[in-house]
N, C-alpha and C positions, 0 to 999 in steps of 0.2 A: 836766555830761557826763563820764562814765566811759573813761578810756584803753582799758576793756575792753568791746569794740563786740560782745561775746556776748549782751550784753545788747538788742543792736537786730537780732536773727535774728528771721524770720519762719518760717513752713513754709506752704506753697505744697501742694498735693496735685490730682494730675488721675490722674482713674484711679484704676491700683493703687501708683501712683508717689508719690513725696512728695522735694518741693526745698527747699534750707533757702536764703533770702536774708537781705541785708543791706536792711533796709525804712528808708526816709526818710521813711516817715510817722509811725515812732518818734522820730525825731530830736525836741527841744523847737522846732526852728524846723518840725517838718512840715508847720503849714498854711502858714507864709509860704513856704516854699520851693514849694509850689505853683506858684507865679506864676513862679518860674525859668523861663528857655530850655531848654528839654528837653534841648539837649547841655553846659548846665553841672550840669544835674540828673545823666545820665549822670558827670562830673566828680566831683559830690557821691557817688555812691553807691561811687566809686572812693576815695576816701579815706576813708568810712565802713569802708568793708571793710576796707583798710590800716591803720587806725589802732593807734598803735603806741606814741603819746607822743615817739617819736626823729623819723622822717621823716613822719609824720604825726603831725600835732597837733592837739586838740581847737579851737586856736584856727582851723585854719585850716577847716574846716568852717561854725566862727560867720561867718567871712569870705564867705561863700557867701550867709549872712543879708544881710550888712552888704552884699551888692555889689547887692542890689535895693533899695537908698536912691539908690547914683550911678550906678548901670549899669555900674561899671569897678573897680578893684582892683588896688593894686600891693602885693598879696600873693603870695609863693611857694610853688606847691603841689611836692607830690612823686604826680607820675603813675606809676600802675604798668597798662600796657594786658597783655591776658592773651596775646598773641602779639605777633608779629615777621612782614612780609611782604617779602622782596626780589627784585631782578632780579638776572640774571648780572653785569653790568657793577660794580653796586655792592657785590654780596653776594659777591663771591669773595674780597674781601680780610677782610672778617668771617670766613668758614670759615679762611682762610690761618691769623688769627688765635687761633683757635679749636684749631686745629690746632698752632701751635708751644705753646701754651698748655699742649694736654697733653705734650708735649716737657720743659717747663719743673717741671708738675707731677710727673712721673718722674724728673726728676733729681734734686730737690728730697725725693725720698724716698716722693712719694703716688702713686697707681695713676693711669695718663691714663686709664681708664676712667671718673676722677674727671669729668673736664672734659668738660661737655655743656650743651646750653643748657637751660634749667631753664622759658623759656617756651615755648609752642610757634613753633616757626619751618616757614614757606612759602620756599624759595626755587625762581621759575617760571624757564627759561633764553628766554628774547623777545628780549633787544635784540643778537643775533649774526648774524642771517638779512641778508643784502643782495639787493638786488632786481642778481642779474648778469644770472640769464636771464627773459623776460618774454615775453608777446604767444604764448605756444605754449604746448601740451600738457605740452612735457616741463620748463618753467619749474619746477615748484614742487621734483620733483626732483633736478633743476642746482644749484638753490637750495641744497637740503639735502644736498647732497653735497659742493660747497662750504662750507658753513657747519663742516660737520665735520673737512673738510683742514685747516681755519685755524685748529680751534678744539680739538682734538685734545687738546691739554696741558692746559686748563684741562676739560676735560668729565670727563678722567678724573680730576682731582682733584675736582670733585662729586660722581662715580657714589662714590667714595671716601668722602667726607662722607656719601653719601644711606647707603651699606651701615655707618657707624660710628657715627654720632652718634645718642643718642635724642632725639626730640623734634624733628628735624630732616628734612623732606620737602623732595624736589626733581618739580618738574615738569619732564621731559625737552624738549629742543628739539623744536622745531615742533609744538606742543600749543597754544598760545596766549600771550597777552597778561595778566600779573601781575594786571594790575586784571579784567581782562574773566574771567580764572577763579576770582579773588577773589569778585567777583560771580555769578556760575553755580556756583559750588560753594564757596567754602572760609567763603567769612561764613555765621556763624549766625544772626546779631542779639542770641541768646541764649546765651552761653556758659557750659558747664556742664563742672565740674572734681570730682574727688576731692577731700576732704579729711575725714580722720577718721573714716571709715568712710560720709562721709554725700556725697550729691550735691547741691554749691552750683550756684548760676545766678545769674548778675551781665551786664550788659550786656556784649558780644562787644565788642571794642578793640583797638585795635590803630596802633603806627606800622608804617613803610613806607619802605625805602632808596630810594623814588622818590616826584616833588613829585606826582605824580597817584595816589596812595594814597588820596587823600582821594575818590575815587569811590566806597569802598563806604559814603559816608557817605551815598546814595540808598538804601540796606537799613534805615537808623540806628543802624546801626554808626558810630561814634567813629572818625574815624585822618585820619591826616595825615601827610606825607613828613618824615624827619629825615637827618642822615648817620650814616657807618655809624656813629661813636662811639656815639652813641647809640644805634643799634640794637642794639648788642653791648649796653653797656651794660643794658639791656629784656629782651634775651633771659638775659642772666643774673643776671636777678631783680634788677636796681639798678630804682632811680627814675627816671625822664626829672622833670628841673626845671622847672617853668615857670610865669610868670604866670598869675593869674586872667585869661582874658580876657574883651574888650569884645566884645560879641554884635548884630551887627547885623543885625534882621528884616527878612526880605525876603517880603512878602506878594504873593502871587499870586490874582490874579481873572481871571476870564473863563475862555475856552479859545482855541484855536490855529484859527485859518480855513482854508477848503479850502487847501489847495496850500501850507499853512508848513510845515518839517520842526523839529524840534527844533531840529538846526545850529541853524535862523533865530533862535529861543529863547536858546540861548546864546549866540551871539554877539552878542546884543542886551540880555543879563544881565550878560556880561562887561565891555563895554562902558559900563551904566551903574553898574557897582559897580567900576570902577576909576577914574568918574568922581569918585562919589562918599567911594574913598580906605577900604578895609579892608584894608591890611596889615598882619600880624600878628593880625588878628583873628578870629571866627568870624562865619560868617554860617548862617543858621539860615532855611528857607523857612516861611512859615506861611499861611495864609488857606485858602478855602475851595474856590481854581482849582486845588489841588491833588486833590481828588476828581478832575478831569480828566484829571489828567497823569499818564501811565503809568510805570510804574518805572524802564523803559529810557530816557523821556527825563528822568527826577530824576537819572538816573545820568550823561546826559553833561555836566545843570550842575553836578553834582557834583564830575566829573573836570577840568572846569575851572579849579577854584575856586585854583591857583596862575597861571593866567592874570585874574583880577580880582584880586588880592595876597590873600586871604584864609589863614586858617592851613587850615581846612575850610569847603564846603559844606553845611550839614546838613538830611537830608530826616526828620519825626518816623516813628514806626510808626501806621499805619494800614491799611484793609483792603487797598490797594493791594500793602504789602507781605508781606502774604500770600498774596497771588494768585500776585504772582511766585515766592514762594520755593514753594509748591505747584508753578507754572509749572515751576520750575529742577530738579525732583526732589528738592528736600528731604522728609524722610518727614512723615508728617502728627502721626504725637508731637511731631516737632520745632517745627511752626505752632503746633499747639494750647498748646503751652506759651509760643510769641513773642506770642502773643494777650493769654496770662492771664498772662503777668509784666511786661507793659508796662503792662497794665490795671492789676498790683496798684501798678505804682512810679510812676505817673504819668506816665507817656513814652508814653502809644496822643495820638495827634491825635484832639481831638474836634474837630467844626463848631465854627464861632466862636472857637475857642482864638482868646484874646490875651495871649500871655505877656508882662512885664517885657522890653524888649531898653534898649541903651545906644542905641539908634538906631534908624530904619524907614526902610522906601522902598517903592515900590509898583509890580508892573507889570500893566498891564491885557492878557493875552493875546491878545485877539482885535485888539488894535493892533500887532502883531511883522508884518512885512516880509521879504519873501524877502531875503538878502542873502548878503556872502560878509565878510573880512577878511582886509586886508590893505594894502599891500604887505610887510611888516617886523613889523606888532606883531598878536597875536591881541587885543587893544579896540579896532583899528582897522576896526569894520564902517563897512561900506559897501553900500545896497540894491544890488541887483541889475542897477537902469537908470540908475546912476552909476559902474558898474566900470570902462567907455574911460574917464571920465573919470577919475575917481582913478584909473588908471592912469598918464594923460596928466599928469597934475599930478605925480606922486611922482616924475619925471624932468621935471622944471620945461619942460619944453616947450606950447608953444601949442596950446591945446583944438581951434581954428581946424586945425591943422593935422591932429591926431591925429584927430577926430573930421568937424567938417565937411568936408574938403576930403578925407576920405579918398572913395575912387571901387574901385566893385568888380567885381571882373573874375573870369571864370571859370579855375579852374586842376584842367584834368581830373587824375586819380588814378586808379591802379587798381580803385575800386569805383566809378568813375564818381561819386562827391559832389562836388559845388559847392562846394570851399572858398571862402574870403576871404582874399585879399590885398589889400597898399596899395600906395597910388602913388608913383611917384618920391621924393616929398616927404620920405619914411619911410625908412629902414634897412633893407637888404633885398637878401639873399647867397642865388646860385646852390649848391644840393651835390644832391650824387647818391646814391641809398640803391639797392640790391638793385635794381640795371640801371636805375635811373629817376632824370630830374632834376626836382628842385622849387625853390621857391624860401623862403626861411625870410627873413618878416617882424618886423620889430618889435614884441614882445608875443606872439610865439607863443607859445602852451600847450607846451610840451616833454616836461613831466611831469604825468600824470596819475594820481593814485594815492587809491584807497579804501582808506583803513589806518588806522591809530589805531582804540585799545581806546574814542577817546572816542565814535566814532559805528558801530563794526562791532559795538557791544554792542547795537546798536537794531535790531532786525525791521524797527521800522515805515519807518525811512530807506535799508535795506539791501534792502528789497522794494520801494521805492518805484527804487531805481538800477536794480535787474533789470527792476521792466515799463519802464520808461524806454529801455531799453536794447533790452529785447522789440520795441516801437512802433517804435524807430529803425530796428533792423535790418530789421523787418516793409518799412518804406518802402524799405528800398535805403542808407540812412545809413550810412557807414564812418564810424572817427575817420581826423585828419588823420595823415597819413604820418608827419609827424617828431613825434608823440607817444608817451611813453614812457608803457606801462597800464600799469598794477597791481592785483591783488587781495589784500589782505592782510588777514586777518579776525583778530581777538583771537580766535576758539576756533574749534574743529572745527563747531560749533553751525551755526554760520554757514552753510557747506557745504553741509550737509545742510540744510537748509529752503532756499536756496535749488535746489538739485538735486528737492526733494522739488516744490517750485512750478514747475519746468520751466524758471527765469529763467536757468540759467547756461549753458545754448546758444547765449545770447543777449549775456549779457555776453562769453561769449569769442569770441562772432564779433566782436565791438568789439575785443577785445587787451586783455579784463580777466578775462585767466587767474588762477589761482591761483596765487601765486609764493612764500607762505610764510607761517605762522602766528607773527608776530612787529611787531613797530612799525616796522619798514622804513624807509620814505621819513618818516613823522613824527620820528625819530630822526635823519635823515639819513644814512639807510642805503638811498637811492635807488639805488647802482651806478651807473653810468658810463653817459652819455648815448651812442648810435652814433656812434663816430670822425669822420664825414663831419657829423652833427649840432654837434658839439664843435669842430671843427675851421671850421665856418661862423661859429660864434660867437666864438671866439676871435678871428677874420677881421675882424669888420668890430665888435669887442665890443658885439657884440647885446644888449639888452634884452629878456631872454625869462623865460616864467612858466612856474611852477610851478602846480597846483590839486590840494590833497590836503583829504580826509577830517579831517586831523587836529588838535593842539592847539596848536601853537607852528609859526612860521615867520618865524622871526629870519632876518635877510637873512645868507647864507651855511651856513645850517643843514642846509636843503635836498636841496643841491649848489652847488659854489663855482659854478661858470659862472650860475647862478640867482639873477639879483638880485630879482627881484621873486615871492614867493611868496603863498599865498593860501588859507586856508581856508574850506570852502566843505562843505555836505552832500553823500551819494553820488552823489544822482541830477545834483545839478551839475557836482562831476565827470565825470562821463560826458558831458553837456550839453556841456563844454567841450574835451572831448578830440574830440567831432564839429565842435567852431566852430572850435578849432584855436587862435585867437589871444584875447586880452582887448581889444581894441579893439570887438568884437563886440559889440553892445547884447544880449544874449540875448533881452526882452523884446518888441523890435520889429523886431530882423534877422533874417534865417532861418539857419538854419545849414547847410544845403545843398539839394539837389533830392533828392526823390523816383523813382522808375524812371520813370515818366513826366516829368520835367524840371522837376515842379510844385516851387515853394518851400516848405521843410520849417519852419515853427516852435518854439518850443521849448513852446508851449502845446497845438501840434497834439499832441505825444508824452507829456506831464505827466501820469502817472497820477493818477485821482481817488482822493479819501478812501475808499471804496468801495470800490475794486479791491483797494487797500493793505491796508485793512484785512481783506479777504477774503482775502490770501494770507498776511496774519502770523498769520490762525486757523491756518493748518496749522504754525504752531509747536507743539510739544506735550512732554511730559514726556518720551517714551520719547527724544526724541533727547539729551537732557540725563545721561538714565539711560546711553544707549549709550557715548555722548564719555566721561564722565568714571568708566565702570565700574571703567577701567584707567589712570588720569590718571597713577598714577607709574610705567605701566610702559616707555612710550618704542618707539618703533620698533626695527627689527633696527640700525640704528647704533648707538643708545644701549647695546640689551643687549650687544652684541658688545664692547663695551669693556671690555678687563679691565683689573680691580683686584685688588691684593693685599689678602686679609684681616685688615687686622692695628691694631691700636689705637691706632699712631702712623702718619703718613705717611713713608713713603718720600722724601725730598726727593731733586730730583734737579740737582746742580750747572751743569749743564749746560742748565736747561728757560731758556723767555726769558720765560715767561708765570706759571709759579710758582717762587718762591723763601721760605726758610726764613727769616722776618725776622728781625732782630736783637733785637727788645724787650725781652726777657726774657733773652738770654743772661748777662748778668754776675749776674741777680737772686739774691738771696739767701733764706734764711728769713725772716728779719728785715731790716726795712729799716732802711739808715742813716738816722742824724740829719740833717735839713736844714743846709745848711751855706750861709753869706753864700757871694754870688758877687763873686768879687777880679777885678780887671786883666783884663777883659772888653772886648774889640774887637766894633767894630760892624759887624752882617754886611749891613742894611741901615737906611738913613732914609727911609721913606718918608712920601706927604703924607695929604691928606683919602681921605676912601671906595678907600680900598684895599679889596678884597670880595675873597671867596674864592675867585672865578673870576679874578682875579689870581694869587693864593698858589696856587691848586692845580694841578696837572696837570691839561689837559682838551687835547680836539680832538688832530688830529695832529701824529705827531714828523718834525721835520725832521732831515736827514740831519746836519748841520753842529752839531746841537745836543747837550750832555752824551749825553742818553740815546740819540742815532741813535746816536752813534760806541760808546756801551756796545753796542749793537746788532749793530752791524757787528762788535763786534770778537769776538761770539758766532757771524759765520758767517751772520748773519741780513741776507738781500739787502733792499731800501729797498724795493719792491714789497712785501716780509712784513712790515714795522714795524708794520701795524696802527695802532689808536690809541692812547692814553694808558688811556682808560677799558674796550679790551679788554685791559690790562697791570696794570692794579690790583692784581694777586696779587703783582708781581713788585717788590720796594721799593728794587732797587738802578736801575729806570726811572724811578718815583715820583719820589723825593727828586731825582734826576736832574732832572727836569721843575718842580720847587716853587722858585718863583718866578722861573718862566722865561717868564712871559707877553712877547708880544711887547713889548705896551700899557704894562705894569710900568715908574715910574719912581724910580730908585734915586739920590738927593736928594743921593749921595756923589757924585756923576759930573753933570758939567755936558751937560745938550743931551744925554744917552743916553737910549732908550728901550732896552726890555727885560730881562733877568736878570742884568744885568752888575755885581758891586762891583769897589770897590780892595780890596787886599790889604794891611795894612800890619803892620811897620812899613816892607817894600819899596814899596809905592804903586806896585805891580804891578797892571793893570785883567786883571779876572779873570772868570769866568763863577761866578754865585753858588756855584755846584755844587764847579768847583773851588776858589775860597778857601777853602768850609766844609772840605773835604778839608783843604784845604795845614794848615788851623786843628788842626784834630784832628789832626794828625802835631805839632805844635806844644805839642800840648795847651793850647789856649786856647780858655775858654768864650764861648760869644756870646750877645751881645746883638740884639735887635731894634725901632728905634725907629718909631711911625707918628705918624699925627695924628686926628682926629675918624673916629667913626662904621668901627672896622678890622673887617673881616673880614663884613661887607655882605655880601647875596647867597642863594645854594645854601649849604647847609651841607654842609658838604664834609669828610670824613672825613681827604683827605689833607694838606688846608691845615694841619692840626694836627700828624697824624703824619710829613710832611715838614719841616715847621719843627724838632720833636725831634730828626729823624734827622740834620741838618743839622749838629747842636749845639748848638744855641740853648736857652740855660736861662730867659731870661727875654723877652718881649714888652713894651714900656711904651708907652702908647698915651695920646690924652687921652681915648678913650671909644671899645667895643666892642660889637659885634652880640651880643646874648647867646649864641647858639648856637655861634659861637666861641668864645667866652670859656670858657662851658663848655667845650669840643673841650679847648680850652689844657692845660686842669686835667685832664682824663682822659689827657690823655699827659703828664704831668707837666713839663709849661712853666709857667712862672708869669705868669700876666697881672700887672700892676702898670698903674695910672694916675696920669698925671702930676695935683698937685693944684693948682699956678698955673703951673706952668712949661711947654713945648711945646718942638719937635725945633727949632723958629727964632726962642724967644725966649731959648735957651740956645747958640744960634749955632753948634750942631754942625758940624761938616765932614764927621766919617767918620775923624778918625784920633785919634782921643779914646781912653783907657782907662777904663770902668766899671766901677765897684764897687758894688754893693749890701745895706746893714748893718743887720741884723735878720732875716735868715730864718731864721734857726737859734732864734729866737722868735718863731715866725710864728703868728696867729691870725688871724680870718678880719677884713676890714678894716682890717688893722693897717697904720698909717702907717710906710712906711719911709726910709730916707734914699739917695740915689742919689749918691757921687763921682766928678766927671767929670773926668779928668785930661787934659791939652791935651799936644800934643806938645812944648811947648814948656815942661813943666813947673809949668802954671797948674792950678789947680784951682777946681771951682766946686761947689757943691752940691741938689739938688732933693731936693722932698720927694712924693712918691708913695702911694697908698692901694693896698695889696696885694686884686687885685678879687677873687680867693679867699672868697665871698659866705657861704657857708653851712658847718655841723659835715661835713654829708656832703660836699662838696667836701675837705674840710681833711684827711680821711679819705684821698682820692683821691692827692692833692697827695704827703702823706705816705709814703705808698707807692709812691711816683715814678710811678702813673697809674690809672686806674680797673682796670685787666685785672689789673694787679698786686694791688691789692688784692684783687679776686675770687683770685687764684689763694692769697691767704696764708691766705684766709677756708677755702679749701677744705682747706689743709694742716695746719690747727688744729682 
């Protein structure tokens, strides 16, 4: 095989048109790689096209052969996907970055007109919208009037980004949901570029600064969530690193029976492949029950696929998905050529495909079960006629009590429905709402919320909530008082075909107003339960549920007051906001009376396959054509923001939300020489599975912590603090927050929990935040000790970049998550691993001085030597393997982090 891959071009012609590819049926393995999983063939055609000899290499393509002998491979490829997709919360420290970058390149002597991301980047604004106002007309406006007062300083540095950067799109707030417009407009399947005068076409790829990226792999599109390091990284033409992975086929037969919705499907997929343990893997759908399944539901096992641990879901191309992309307003050039370039590369799904996997499993559809999950984890389904009971169980109380001995009693409401309450036995607090009293049981429904991109992407379940909702209302069915509705659709799409079916008269006589085109309550961005509701629970600390639409519902996620939450399809949502509480069998209780007093069912209101299907016909192209005509142009908020036109940002010392990082400040032309690290204090010792939601900033700031009182001392009231991950822009919060977990324990301090070291050589107990400071006034470099398996979890852009900013030169660990490890290396920290020795077979304390001798001849897995001096003058020695893996890391390292390099690259 030839390093020059001009010689594996095909040309493709449809029409009067003519595409030149990179054909794998040139390759010498091209009949065996036949037999490949279609998304490591996808894999294969990406480092044919790359190949380079430096970061692709001819061997690692043969590896591709070699991995249909074991099904697995611990070979390193270098991935290069042809875009970048982000959300606000994650992608504003990317732009921030992006932005001091050309600062850096200007001083440095280049034009910052230099600095642009070189792949194309989506950045959609979803995760800012909160559910404040709800149940009424003028909710969705409240909403977004709201979401702008708070959000004011980071929006206009986007609108800023969107008018300067090329290659660089923003989809304005309240348009939709990253993944759900991913899917309705920005995947091609087929991506097509310039080069050389001629038009290539390579399969459309792409990562994603969020874990549910992986939904547009229901198109066959390639991607999967990373942090930001890496996305930066991607968007400026580096490589993303990674294993060959293991592929585990998931065959599908049958179809789905009257009355299952997709939800049912994936939570019962999730389920058995987290049984069966793909993390870090690919999993890949195949068999022939896929002719049945429509794209919208490929798409929300798709967007799951970081709730079963998988790296991606992958759906192959078949007619299916050209129907939809037809469906979605793609033009018809662009199908005809997704058709005859999957055909020519071997990626179309034929019947019978049985490709090579490292593993199978099988589900026979027409065996799936209505159900929900829940209380805590999305694998925890649960049918439908066991939810009192897994409710009753998950607060270890007696079945007998919760279930049989409950007795039910009429409790009139304003629309006259027949709630259910319980007896004495049970938990169960008087409050009073809008001139009326009720009484709020054990297990109430609180929150009701259709949201998430992973089920408002689907007609078929969002038409089945509307006639649900139709029927109910029809009979006289209100929801229960103390539930909080929501309507939250990932795109405008939504809207409209339910308005165009008549359903949403229906849904907001229920209190399932439109409240804002964003991830809301699946985010945990529910907004505050009614004061009297809040104030009940608090009271007697009630056991009360949540029921949403969406993909995660980790206990506290929610909303704190909400312990028990639960994933569940639209139309049971709604189901549940009428029954009020989870004790409720839905199956066999009624959920209230009808105008006449008769007992209402939840199968008397269950739309048929028929009806459902007859209203998701009136979905059609022109509304897909209408929403996204003008996708980046934003309502009158968005345009009314002004910006300065100008090729640098304006920073402004004073903002709380955007600030000018430091990274680049000292940088030079030229990088200095690596230089040993001397007399190095330890800033922490920590133990096993430290994970990056340890290290990083996440969730809310408290008042009392480094970054509240930076807060405060800006003028900014404890009501405005927001969270960590609406502050992302700003790095003097950030570092503030890295490694401030409450959980976090720091192995220098006996019996503490959370971010606290000593300071020595005072043996002053300090707040990490402060020592690191006291340290840098000191000028003393740090060290960072762990133990097994560090930096676990999310990949998390700040755990990396707060540990640098801290001061921390080196990490020494006995074994790390790779995606950390990398992170490390891109901000120029040095991972190192210990090779016998550990942070307690070497009897650290925390008041040690470090030294470490060989980096000033550093190559990549070089052994180096660790001196540990004791305060008492002892010395001990360890010997360490520098995890610095690869040439293009060493690259990174070098130039004190991956942005740096990119900027010398640009300057030479």
């Amino acid at each position: 095989m030839s390093t020059n891959n001009a010689s594996y071009t095909e040309t493709l012609t449809l029409g009067q048109k003519s595409y030149l590819y990179y054909s794998l049926q040139k390759l010498s393995q091209g009949k065996e790689l036949a037999r490949l999983p279609k998304s490591l063939k996808v894999l294969t055609e990406n480092l044919l096209r790359n190949l380079d000899g430096d970061t692709v290499s001819e061997e690692g393509i043969a590896a591709m052969a070699a991995w249909l002998k074991q099904g697995e491979s611990n070979r390193e490829i270098a991935f290069r996907p042809v875009r970048v997709l982000m959300q606000d919360f994650t992608g504003v420290p990317a732009v921030v970055d992006l932005a001091a970058m050309r600062d850096a390149v200007q001083r440095l002597g280049g034009k910052a007109e230099q600095v642009n991301p070189l792949s194309a980047v989506d950045l959609v604004i979803d995760h800012s919208v909160m559910v404040d106002a709800f149940a009424s007309e003028q909710a969705f406006a409240t909403n977004v009037d709201m979401e702008m007062a708070r959000n004011g300083e980071r929006y206009a540095f986007l609108r800023w980004g969107q008018q300067t950067f090329n290659n660089f799109r923003v989809v304005p707030p309240g348009t939709g949901i990253c993944h759900q417009v991913n899917l309705e407009y920005l995947g091609q399947t087929v991506w097509q570029q310039q080069q050389d005068n001629q038009t290539v076409i390579c399969p459309d790829t792409l990562v994603g600064t969020d874990s549910h990226t992986t939904m547009i792999n229901a198109l066959g599109i390639l991607g999967w969530g990373v942090g930001g390091i890496e996305a930066e990284a991607a968007m400026l033409g580096q490589p993303i690193s990674m294993l060959i992975p293991k592929v585990v086929g998931f065959k599908l037969t049958g179809k789905l029976r009257e009355g299952i919705t997709a939800t049912d499907l994936v939570l019962t997929v999730v389920q058995m492949l987290r049984k069966k343990g793909v993390v870090g893997q690919f999993v890949e759908f195949y068999g022939d029950g896929l002719a049945t399944l429509p794209l919208a539901d490929r798409a929300t096992i798709a967007n799951m696929a970081p709730e079963y641990g998988a790296t991606c879901g992958f759906f192959p191309v078949d007619e299916e998905t050209l129907r939809y992309l037809t469906l979605t307003g793609r033009s018809e050039e662009q199908v005809e050529l997704v058709e005859a370039y999957s055909k020519a590369q071997g990626l179309w799904r034929h019947a019978g495909d049985e490709p090579v996997f490292t593993d199978t499993l099988s589900l026979d559809m027409s065996e799936v079960v209505a159900c929900l999950a829940g209380p805590k984890r999305p694998q925890d389904r649960v049918e439908l006629s066991n939810v009192p009971q897994a409710f009753s169980l998950s607060h270890e109380q007696k079945i007998e009590q919760k279930v049989e001995k409950k007795q039910k009693h009429r409790l009139e409401n304003e629309g006259g429905q027949t709630a259910v309450a319980l007896d004495e036995s049970l938990q169960s607090t008087e409050f009073s709402l809008n001139g009326s009293s009720y009484q709020l049981d054990d297990g109430a429904v609180v929150i009701a919320a259709i949201t998430s991109c992973t089920n408002t992407s689907n007609p078929s379940v969002l038409m089945a909530a509307g006639l649900l909702a139709k029927a109910a209302a029809e009979k006289g069915l209100t929801r229960a008082p103390w539930v909080k509705s929501s309507l939250a659709p990932g795109s405008k799409v939504v809207t409209d075909y339910l308005i165009k079916a008549g359903l949403m008269p229906y849904l907001e006589q229920l209190g399932f107003y439109l409240v804002g085109y964003g991830c809301t309550t699946c985010i945990g961005n529910s907004g505050p339960l009614a004061e009297p509701i809040e104030e009940a629970i608090k009271k007697q600390d009630m056991t009360v549920a949540a029921v949403l639409s969406g993909n995660r519902n980790f206990e506290g996620r929610i909303h704190p007051l909400v312990k028990s939450n639960w994933l569940a399809s639209p139309p049971l949502v709604v189901a549940y906001a009428l029954a009020g509480n989870m004790h409720i069998d839905l199956t066999k209780e009624a959920l209230g009376t009808d105008k006449d007093g008769k007992p209402v069912y939840l199968k008397d209101i269950w739309p048929s396959q028929h009806a459902i299907a007859e209203a998701v016909e009136l979905v059609n192209s022109e509304m897909f054509h209408k929403e996204y005509a003008a996708v980046f142009d934003g309502d009158e908020h968005w345009r009314a923001i002004e910006v300065e036109n100008t090729s640098t940002f304006n920073w402004q010392s004073n903002s709380s939300y955007i600030q000018h990082p430091p990274f680049f400040q000292t940088m030079e032309k030229e990088p200095a020489p690596i230089s040993d690290i001397s007399q190095a204090r330890l800033l922490a010792v920590l133990g096993d599975s430290v994970t990056t939601d340890h290290i990083s900033p996440a969730g809310s700031i408290s008042a009392d912590s480094p970054a509240g009182r930076y807060l405060q001392s800006l003028g900014v009231e404890r009501k405005d603090f927001n969270s960590y991950g609406s502050r992302r822009g700003n790095h003097e919060v950030m570092m503030r927050g890295t490694f401030a977990n409450i959980r976090i324990r720091n192995l220098m301090l006996e019996n503490v929990e959370g971010g606290e070291t000593r300071h020595y050589p005072s043996g002053e107990q300090l707040s990490i935040y402060d020592a690191a400071m006291r340290y840098e006034q000191e000028q003393v470099p740090l060290v960072v000790v762990a133990g097994k398996e560090y930096g676990t979890g999310s990949s998390r852009d700040w755990a990396a970049k707060g540990t640098l900013l801290l001061g921390v030169r080196a990490v020494i660990a006995e074994s790390y998550e790779r995606i950390h490890r990398s992170n490390l290396i891109g901000m120029g920290v040095v991972p190192l691993e210990f090779i016998n020795d550990s942070a307690s077979s070497l009897g650290l304390k925390g008041d040690e001085l470090i030294s470490i001798k060989g980096l000033s001849e550093l190559t990549p897995g070089k052994e180096l030597l660790v001196v540990i001096e004791a305060s008492d003058g002892t010395k001990q020695e360890a010997n360490v393997r520098c995890r610095i893996d690869t040439s293009n890391e060493m690259k990174y390292y070098q130039h004190g982090g991956i942005l740096h390099y990119v900027i010398r690259g640009m300057l030479a």
